[in-house]
C-alpha positions in Angstrom: -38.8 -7.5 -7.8 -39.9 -7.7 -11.6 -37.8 -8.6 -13.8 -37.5 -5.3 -15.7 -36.8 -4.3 -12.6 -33.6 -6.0 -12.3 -32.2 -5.2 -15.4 -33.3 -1.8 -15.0 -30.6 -1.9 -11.5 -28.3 -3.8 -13.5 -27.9 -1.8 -16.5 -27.1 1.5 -14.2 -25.1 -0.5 -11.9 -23.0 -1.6 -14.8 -22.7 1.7 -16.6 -20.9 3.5 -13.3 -18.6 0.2 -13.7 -17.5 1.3 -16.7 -16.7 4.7 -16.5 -14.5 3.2 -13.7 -12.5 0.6 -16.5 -14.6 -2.3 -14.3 -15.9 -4.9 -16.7 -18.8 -7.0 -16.1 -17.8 -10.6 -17.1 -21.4 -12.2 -15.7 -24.9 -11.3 -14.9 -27.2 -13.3 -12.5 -30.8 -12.2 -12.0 -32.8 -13.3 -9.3 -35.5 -16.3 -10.5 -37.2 -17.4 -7.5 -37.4 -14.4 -4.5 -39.1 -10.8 -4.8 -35.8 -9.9 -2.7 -32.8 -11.0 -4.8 -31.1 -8.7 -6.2 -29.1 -9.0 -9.2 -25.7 -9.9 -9.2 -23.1 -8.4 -11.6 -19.2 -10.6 -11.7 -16.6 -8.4 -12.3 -12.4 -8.4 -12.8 -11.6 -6.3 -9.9 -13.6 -4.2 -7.2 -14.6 -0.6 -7.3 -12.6 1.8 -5.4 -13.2 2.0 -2.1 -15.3 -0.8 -2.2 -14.8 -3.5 0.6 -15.9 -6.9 0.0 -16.9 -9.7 2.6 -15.3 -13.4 1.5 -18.5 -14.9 0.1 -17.5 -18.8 -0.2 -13.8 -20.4 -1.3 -13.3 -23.1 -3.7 -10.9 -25.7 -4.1 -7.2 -24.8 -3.9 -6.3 -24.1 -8.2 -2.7 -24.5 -9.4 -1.2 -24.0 -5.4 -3.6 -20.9 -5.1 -6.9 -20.5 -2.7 -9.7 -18.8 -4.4 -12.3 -16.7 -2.8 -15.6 -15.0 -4.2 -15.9 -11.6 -2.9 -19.2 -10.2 -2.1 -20.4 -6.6 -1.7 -23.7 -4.5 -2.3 -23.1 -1.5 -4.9 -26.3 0.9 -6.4 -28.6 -2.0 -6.0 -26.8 -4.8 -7.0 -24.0 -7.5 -5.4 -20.9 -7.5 -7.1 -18.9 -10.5 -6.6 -15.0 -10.9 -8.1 -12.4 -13.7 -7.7 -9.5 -13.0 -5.5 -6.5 -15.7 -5.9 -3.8 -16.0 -2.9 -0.8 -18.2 -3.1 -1.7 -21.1 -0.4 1.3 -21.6 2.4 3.0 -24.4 2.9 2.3 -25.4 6.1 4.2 -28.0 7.8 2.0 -29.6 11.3 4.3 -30.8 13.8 3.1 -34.1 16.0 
C-alpha cells in the first residue's frame, strides 16, 4: 500500500470518528509491509464496535492496562482500557 494510500484510509477513517465525538489522539502508518494498514489511537471505541485485547502493559497506579484492537473502514483502531487489578490472596 502507498503511502498516499494510507492517509487517503486514514483521513476518512478519522472523519466518521468525528462525527461520532471519537478523537484521534495518534496516527501510525505502515513503513515496512504492502499489507499494514494504518492504525488510528483513539479515547474510547465506536459504537458497536468490539475489540480483541491486543497486548497488556505493566499494572499503573493498582490498574491493568490493555490495548484494544479492532479493524474499522480500513484501518485498526486501538484504545486503552484500564481495570482496577484484584487483590488476590494465593493460599499454600
Amino acid at each position: 500500500m502507498r503511502a498516499s494510500d494510507s492517509l487517503h484510509l486514514a483521513a476518512a477513517a478519522a472523519e466518521r470518528l468525528e462525527q461520532q465525538a471519537i478523537t484521534v489522539v495518534d496516527l501510525r502508518l505502515p513503513r515496512w509491509t504492502a499489507a499494514g494498514r494504518p492504525v488510528l489511537v483513539i479515547n474510547h471505541p465506536p459504537q458497536f464496535v468490539r475489540g480483541v485485547m491486543r497486548t497488556r502493559l505493566p499494572e499503573q497506579d493498582g490498574r491493568r492496562v490493555r490495548v484494544m484492537a479492532a479493524p474499522f473502514h480500513g484501518v485498526q483502531l486501538e484504545w486503552m482500557v484500564c481495570d482496577r487489578a484484584a487483590n488476590e490472596v494465593v493460599h499454600a
